[in-house]
RODO-2510 file (C-alpha; in nm, 4 decimals, decimal comma):
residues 486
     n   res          X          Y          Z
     1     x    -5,4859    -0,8085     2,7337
     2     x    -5,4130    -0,4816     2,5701
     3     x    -5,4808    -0,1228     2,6714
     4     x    -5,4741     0,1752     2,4582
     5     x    -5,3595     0,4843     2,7070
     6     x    -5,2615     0,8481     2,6805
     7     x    -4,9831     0,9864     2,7878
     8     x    -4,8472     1,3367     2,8196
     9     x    -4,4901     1,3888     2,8147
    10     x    -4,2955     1,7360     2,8402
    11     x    -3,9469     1,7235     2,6547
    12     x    -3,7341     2,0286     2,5391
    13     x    -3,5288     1,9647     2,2036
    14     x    -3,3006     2,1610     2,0339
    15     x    -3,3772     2,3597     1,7278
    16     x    -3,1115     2,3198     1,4018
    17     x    -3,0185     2,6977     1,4633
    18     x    -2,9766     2,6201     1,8059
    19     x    -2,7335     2,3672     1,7431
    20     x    -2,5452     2,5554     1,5043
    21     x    -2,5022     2,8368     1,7612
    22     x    -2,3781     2,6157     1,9886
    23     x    -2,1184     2,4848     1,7626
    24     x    -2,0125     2,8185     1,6748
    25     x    -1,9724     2,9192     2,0391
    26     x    -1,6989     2,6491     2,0837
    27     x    -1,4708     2,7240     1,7738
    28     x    -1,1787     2,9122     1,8354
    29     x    -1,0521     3,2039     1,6743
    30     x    -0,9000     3,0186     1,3576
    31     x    -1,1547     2,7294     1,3531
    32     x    -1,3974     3,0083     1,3513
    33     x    -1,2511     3,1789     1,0753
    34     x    -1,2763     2,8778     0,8664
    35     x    -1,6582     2,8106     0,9246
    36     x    -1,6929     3,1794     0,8057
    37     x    -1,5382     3,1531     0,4734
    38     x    -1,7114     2,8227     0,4282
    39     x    -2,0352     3,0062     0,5277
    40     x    -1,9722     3,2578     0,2558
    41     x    -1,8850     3,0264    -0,0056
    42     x    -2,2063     2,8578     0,0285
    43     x    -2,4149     3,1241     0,1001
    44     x    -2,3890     3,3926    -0,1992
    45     x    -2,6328     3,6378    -0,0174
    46     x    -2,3838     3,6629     0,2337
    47     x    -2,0535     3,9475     0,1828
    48     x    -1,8176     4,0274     0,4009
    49     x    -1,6566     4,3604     0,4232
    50     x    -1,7714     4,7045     0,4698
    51     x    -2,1253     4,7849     0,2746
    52     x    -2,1265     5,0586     0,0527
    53     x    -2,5085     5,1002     0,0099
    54     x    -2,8170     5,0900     0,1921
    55     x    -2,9131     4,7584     0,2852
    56     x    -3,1947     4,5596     0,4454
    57     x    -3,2931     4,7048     0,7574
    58     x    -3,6858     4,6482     0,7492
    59     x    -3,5767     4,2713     0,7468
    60     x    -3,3948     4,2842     1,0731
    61     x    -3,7500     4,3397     1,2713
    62     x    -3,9084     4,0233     1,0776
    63     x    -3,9183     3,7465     1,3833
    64     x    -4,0521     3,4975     1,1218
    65     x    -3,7316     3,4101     0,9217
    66     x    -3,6271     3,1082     1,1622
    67     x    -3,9916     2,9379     1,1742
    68     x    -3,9935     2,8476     0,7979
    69     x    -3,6006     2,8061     0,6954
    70     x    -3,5169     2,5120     0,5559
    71     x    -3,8587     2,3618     0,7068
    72     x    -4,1276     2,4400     0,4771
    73     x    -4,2090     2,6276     0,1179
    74     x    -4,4030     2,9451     0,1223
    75     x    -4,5563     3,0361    -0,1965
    76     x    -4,3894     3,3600    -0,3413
    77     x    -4,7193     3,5126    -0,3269
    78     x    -4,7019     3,5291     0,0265
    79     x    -4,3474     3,6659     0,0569
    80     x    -4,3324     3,9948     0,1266
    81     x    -4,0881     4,1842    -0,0681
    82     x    -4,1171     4,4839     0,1215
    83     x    -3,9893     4,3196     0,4410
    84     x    -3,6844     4,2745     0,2437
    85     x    -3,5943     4,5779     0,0814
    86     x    -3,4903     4,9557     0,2048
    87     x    -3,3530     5,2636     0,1358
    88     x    -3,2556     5,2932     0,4977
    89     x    -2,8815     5,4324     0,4900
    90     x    -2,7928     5,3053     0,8148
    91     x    -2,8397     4,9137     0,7561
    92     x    -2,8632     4,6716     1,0854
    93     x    -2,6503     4,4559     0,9408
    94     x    -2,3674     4,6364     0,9643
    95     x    -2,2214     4,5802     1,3236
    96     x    -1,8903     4,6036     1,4817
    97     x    -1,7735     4,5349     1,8539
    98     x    -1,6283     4,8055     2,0058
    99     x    -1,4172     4,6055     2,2507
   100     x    -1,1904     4,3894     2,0358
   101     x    -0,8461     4,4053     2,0155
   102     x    -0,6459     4,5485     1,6574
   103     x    -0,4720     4,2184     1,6274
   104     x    -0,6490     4,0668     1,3279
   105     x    -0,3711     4,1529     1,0823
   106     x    -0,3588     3,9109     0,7856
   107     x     0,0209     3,7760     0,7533
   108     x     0,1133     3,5804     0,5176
   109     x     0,3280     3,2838     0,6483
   110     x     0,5564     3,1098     0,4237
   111     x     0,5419     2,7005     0,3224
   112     x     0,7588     2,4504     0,4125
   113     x     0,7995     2,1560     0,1637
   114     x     0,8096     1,8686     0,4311
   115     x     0,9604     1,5028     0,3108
   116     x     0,7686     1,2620     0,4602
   117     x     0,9613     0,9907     0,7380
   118     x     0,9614     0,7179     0,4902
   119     x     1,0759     0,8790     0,1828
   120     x     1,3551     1,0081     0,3659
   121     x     1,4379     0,6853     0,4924
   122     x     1,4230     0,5770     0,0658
   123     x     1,6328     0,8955    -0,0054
   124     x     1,8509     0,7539     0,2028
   125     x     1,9119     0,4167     0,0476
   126     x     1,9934     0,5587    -0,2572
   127     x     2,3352     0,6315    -0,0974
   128     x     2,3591     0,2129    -0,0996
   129     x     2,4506     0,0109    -0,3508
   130     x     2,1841    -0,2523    -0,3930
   131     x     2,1196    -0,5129    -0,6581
   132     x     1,7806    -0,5340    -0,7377
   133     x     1,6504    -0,7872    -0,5243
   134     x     1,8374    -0,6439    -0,2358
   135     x     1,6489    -0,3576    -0,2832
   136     x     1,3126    -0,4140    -0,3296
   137     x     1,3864    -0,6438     0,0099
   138     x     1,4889    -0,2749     0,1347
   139     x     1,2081    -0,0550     0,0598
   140     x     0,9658    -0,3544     0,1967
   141     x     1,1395    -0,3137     0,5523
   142     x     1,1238     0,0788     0,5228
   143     x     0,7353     0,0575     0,4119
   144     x     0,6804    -0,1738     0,7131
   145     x     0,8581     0,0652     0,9672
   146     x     0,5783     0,2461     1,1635
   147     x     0,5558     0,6478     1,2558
   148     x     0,7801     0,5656     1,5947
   149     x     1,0791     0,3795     1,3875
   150     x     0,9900     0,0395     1,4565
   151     x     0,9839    -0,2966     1,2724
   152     x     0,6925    -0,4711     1,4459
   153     x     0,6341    -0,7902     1,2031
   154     x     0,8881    -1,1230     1,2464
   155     x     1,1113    -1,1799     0,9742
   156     x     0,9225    -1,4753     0,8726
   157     x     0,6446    -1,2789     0,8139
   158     x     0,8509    -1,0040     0,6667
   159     x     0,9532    -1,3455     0,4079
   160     x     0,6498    -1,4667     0,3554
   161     x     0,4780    -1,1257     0,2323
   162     x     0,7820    -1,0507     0,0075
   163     x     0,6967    -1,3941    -0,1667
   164     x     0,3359    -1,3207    -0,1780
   165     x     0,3396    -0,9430    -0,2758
   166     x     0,6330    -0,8641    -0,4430
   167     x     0,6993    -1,2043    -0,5762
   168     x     1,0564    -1,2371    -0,4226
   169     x     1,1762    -1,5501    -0,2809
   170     x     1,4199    -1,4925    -0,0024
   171     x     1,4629    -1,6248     0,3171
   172     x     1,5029    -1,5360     0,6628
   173     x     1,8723    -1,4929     0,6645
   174     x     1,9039    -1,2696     0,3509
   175     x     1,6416    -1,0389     0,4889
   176     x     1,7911    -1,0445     0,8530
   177     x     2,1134    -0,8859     0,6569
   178     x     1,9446    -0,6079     0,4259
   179     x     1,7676    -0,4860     0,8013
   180     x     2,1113    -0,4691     0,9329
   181     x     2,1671    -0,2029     0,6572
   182     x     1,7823    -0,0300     0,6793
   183     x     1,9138     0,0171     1,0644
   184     x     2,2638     0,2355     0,9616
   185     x     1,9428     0,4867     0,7984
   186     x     1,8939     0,8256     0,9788
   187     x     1,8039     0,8846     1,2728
   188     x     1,9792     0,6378     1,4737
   189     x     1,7569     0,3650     1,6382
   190     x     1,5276     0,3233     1,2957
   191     x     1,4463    -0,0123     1,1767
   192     x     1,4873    -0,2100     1,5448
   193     x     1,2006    -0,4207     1,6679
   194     x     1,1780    -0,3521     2,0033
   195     x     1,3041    -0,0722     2,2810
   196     x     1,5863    -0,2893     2,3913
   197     x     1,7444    -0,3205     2,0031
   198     x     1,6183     0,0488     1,9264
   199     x     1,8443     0,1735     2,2155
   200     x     2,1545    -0,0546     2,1432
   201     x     2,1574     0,0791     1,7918
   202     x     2,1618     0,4537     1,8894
   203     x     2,4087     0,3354     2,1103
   204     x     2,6599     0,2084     1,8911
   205     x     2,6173     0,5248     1,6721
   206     x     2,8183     0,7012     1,9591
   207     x     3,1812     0,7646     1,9770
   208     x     3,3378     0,4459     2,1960
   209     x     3,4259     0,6074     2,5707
   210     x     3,4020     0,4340     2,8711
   211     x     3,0491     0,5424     2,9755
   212     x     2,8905     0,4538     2,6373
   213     x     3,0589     0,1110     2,6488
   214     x     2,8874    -0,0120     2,9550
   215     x     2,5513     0,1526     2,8576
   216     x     2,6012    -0,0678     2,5859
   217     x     2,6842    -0,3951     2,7829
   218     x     2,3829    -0,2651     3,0633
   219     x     2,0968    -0,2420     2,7689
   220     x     2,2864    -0,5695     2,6099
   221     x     2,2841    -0,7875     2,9235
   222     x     2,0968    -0,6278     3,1802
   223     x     1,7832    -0,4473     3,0547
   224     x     1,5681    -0,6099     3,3131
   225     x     1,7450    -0,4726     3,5921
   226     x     1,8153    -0,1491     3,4534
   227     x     1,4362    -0,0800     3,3525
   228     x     1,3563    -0,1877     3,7217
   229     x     1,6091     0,0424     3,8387
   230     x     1,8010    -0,2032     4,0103
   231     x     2,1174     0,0098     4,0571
   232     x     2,2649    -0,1773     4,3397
   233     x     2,2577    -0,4866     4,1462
   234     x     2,3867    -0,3455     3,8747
   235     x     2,6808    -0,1940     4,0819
   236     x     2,7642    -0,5338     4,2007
   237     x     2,7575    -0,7185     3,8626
   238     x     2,9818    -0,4730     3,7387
   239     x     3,1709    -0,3888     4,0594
   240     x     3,1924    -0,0298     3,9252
   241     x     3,0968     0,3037     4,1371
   242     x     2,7956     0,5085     4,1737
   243     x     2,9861     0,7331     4,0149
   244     x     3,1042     0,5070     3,6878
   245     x     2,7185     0,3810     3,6769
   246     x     2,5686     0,7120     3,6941
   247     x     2,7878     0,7902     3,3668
   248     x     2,6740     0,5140     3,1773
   249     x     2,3117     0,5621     3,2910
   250     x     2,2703     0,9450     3,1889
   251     x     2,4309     0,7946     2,8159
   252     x     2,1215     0,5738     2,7465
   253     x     1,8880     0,8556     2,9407
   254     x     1,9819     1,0793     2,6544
   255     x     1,8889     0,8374     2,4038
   256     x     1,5288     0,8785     2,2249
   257     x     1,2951     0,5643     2,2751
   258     x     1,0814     0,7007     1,9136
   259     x     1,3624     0,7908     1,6704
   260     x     1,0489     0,8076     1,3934
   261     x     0,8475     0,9964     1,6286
   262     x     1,1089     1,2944     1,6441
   263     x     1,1785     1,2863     1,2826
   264     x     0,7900     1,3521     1,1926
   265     x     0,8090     1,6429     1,4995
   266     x     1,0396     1,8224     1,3199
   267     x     0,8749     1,8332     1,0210
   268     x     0,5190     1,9298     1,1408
   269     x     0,4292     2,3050     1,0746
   270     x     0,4259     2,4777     1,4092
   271     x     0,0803     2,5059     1,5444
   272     x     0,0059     2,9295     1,6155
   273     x    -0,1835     2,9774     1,9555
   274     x    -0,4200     3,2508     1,8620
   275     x    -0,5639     3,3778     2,1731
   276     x    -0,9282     3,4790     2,1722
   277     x    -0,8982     3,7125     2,4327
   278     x    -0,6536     3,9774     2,5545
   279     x    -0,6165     4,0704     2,9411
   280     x    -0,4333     4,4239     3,0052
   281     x    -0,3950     4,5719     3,2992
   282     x    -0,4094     4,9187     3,2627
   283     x    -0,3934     5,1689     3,5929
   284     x    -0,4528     4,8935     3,8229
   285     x    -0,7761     4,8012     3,6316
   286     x    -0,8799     4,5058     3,4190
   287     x    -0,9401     4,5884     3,0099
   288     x    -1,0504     4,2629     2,8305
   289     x    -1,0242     4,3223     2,4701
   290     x    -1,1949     4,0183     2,2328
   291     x    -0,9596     3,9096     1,9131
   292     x    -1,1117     4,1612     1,6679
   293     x    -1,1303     3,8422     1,3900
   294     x    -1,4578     3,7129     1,6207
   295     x    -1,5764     4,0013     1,5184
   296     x    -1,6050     4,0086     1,0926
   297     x    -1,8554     4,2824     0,9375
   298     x    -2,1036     4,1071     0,7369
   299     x    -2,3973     4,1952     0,5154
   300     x    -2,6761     4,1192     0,2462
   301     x    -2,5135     4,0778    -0,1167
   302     x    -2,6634     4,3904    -0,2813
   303     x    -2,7484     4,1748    -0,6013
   304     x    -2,9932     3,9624    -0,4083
   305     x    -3,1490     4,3245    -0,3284
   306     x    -3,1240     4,3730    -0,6561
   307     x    -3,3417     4,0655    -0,7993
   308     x    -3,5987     4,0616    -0,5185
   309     x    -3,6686     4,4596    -0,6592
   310     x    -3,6519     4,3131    -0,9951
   311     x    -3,9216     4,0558    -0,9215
   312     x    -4,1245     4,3021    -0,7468
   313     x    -4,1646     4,4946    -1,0202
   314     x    -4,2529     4,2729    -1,2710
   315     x    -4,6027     4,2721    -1,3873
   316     x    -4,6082     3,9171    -1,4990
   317     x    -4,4315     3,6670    -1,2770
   318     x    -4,3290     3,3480    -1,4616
   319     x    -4,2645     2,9970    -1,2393
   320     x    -3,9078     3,0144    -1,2944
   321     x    -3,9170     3,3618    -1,1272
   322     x    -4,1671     3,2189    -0,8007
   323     x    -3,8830     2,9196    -0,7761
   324     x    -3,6124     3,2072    -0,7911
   325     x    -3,7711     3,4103    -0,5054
   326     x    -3,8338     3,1124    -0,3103
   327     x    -3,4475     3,0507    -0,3061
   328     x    -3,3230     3,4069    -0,2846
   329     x    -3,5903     3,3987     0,0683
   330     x    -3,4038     3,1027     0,1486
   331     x    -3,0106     3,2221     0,1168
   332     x    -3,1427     3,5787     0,3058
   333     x    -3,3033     3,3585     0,5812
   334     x    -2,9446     3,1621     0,6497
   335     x    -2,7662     3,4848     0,5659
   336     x    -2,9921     3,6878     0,8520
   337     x    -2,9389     3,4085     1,1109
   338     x    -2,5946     3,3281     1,0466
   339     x    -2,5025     3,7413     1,1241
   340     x    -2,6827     3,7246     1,4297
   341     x    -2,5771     3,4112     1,5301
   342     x    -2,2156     3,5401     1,5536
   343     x    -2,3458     3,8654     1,7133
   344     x    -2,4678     3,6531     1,9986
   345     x    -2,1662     3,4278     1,9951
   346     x    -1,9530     3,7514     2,0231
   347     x    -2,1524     3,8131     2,3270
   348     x    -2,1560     3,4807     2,4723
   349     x    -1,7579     3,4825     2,4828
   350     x    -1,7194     3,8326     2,6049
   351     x    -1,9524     3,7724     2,8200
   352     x    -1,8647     3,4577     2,9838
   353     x    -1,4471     3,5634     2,9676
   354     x    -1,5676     3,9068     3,1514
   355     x    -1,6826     3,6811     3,4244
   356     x    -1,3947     3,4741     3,4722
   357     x    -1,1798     3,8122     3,4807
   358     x    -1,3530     3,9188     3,7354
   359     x    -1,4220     3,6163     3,9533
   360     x    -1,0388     3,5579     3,9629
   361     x    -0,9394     3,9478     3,9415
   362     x    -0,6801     3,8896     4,2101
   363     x    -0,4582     3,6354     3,9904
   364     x    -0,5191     3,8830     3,7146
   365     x    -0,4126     4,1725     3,8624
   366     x    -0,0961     3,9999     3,9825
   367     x    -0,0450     3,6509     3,8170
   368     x     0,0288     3,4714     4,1536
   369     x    -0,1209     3,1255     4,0875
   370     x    -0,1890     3,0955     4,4723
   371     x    -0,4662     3,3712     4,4658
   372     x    -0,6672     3,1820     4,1926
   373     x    -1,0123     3,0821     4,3647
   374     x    -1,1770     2,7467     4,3017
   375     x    -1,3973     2,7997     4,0616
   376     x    -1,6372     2,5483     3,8955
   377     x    -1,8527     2,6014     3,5894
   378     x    -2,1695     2,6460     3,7678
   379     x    -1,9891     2,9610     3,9228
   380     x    -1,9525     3,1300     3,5833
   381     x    -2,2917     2,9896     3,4537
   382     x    -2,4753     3,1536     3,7300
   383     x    -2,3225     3,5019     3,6880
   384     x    -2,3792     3,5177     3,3770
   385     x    -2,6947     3,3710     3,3541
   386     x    -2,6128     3,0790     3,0458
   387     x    -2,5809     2,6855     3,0868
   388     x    -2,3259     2,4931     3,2241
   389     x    -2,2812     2,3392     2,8960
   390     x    -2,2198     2,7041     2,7313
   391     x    -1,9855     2,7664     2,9780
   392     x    -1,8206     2,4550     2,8855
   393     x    -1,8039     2,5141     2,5359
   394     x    -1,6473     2,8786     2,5765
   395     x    -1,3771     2,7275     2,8809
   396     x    -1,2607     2,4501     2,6412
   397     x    -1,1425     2,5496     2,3574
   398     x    -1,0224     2,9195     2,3874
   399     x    -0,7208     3,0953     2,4596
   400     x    -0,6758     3,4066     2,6644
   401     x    -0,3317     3,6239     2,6393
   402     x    -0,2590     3,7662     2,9725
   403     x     0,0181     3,9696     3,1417
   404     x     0,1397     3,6151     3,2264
   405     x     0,1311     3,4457     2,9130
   406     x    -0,1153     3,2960     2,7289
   407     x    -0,3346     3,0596     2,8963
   408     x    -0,6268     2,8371     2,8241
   409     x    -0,9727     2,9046     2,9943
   410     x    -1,0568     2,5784     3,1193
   411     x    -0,7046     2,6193     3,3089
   412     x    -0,8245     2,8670     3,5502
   413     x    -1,1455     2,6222     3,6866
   414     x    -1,0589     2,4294     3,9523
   415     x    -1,2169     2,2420     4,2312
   416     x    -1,2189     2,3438     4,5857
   417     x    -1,0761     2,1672     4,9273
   418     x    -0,9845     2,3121     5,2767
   419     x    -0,7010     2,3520     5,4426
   420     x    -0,5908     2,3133     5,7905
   421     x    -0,7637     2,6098     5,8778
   422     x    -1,0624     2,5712     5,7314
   423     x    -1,0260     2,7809     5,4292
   424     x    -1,1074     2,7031     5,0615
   425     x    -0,8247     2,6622     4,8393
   426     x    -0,7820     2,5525     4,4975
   427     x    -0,6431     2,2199     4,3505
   428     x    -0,4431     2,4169     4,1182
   429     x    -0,2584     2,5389     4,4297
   430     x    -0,2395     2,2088     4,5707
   431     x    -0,1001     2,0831     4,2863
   432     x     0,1780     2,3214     4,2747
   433     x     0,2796     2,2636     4,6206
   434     x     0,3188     1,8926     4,5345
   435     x     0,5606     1,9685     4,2302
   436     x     0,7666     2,1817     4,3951
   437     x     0,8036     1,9201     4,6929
   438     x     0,8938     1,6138     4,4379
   439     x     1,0963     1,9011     4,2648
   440     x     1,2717     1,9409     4,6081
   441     x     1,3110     1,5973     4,7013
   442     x     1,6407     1,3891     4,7512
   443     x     1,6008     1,1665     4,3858
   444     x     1,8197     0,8793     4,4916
   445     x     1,5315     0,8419     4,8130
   446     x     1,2357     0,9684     4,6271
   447     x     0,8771     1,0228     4,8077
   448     x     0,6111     0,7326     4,7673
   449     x     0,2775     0,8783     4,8014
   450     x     0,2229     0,8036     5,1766
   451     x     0,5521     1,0326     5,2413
   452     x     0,4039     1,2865     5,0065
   453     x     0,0791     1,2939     5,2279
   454     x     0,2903     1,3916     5,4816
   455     x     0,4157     1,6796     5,3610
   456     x     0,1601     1,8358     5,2363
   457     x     0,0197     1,8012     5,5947
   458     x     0,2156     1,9772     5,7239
   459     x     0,1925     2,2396     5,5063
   460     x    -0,1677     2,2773     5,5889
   461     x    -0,2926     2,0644     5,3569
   462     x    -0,4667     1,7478     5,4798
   463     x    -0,5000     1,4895     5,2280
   464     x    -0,5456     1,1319     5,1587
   465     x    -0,2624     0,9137     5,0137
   466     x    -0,5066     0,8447     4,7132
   467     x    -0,5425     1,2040     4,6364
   468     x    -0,1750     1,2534     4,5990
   469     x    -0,1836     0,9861     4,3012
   470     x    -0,4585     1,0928     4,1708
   471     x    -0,2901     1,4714     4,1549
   472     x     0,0402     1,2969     4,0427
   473     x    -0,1341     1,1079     3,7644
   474     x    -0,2920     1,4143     3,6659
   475     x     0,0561     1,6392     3,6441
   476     x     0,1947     1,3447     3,4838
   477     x     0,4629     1,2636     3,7567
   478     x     0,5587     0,8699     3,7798
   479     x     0,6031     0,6552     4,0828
   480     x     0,8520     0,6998     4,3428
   481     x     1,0411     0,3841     4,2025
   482     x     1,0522     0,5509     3,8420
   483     x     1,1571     0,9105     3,9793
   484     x     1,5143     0,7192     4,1696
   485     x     1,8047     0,8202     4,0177
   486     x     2,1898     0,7128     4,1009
***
């Protein structure tokens, strides 16, 4: 049987603007500045730099420009042109912060011409002599080398899609001896198929001594043990000393597991932190300055003032004129939300970073990590009186430079726990502790977690072995097994 029944329902949704605003809120300084110029490319009603005439002020008090952009048309008879145009000399949409910092200077940074990983690798075999099958079998092995240096295909299959592709019949033996030569290529370790290869070619690339001889017969012979850390074993098998194995153990330690992976480091333009805020202490007070670039002065195009006077004073208004007005209402609409909408993000950040200064003042003031406070998100979102979410947004991706270096936001939250005396401290302090006690520790008889608990107990810190791990994980410290050394 069917029923037909109402049903009221209360929901809250997000307007477009809205969204947009909260998207702004979370770029950082350079993302930021990117999503302006794109903004002003787009937008033609929108200038940056200062104004040099009046403006539309009268505009600014019209509360109506977000309920019809980009929803619905309004017929340029209804538009009125008035609420767009003035002779006001002090325009609203001029605006600048007076608490930014003077560090937006534009430098100009010079490029780097960067040769990829593989075509170095081809550079290289040009140093080869190669008839032409040999090297067309050559640059097929470089092309199948990933980012990291490795070979991961068989050879079959490195036969079989030379045959197919490249129509060259070969065979496994023939290929096996052009990788031998791929694998003399720059850096050492390129071209090998698995760890155990990649480190025995590096290690033949060193001058023969003693130490490098039995890394080389360890890795060759013994890889098992050694990547179990079996040193005791590996004592016996060569009846060697600590001292002797310790030798050929820091050899293959200094050895890089990615040889392609280090290559393509090199050769990646360095990635500028630009800080979004700066914290000075200045006569034992807090100044927070905002990057002055969050800040950009912004106004109407004086042209689109221009043709909405134009139209306004024409007598007989053709359709091709209406259309034009409808679209000049449009671009001032974006270009009027789009300034305030980084007004208000400018506050939101300043804002938000204000409160963080302030709820951790004491680290501020003198960059001991032990006075931070736990502090969650709700903390902030409270004081300030914005969402967790905002909070989030402004935390995650920004950068503040401090007395102490430059740190990200999000680093200063932390969760809380209590110590022996009942007190809440932070993780973050926590966390140091346990570095500096597997820091401190005796490496051939490292700590398992257990042990670990223990000593932060008695530092006043009660907690559970499966804390400790998770804290480890977290600073990215291995297991006690993977920390031994000889």
């Amino acid at each position: 049987m069917l029923k037909h029944s109402l049903q009221f329902k209360l929901s809250q949704k997000l307007s477009p603007q809205q969204i947009q605003l909260m998207k702004l809120i979370q770029l950082p300084t350079q993302a930021f500045e990117q999503r302006l110029q794109e903004e002003l490319v787009e937008n033609p009603a929108l200038e940056n730099g200062k104004e040099e005439t009046s403006e539309l002020d009268d505009y600014n008090d019209n509360d109506d420009y977000s309920e019809d952009y980009d929803n619905e048309r309004i017929e340029a008879e209804d538009i009125n042109i008035d609420e767009y145009l003035s002779n006001d000399e002090t325009p609203d949409y001029k605006y600048q912060a007076n608490n930014y910092s003077d560090d937006d200077e534009e430098k100009s940074m010079p490029h780097v011409a960067i040769v990829s990983f593989h075509q170095d690798l081809l550079n290289q075999l040009n140093t080869f002599i190669l008839n032409d099958e040999e090297r067309i079998i050559a640059e097929f092995l470089v092309g199948s080398i990933d980012d990291m240096g490795y070979i991961r295909r068989t050879i079959q299959d490195i036969v079989d899609d030379l045959a197919f592709t490249q129509g060259v019949y070969s065979d496994n033996e023939t290929v096996e001896r052009i990788l031998q030569i791929v694998q003399e290529l720059e850096p050492a370790g390129v071209g090998a198929r698995d760890l155990q290869e990649c480190l025995l070619l590096q290690l033949k690339h060193k001058t023969p001594s003693e130490a490098v001889e039995l890394a080389i017969d360890i890795i060759e012979n013994q890889f098992d043990a050694f990547t179990k850390k079996h040193y005791e074993k590996l004592i016996q098998k060569y009846d060697i000393s600590k001292e002797q194995l310790r030798k050929g153990i820091e050899e293959i330690e200094k050895l890089n597991p990615k040889p392609g992976g280090a290559f393509d480091s090199n050769l990646k333009p360095i990635e500028h932190v630009i800080p979004d805020f700066t914290i000075r202490i200045v006569e034992d007070e807090l100044e927070l300055l905002l990057n002055g670039r969050n800040a950009p002065e912004l106004h109407i195009s004086k042209d689109y003032q221009e043709m909405l006077r134009s139209y306004k004073d024409t007598s007989e208004k053709s359709n091709s004129q209406k259309d034009a007005v409808q679209f000049i209402k449009q671009k001032l609409d974006a270009a009027k939300w789009f300034i305030d909408a980084i007004k208000q993000r400018q506050e939101t950040l300043y804002v938000t970073m204000n409160a963080i200064m302030h709820y951790q003042m004491e680290y501020f003031l003198e960059g001991d990590e032990a006075k931070l406070r736990p502090m969650i998100l709700k903390d902030i979102a409270d004081l300030v009186g914005l969402d967790i979410s905002t909070v989030s947004r402004v935390a995650n991706s920004k950068y503040v430079d401090t007395p102490y270096g430059t740190k990200l936001i999000k680093e200063f939250f932390s969760e809380s726990m209590k110590n022996d005396q009942g007190e809440d401290v932070s993780t973050i302090e926590i966390k140091n502790i346990l570095q500096k006690i597997i820091e401190s520790e005796d490496k051939r008889k490292p700590f398992p977690d257990d042990k670990l608990a223990e000593e932060l107990k008695e530092k006043g810190y009660p907690i559970a072995r499966r804390t400790i791990a998770k804290y480890r994980e977290q600073l990215d410290i291995p297991v006690a097994r993977l920390r031994k050394k000889i």
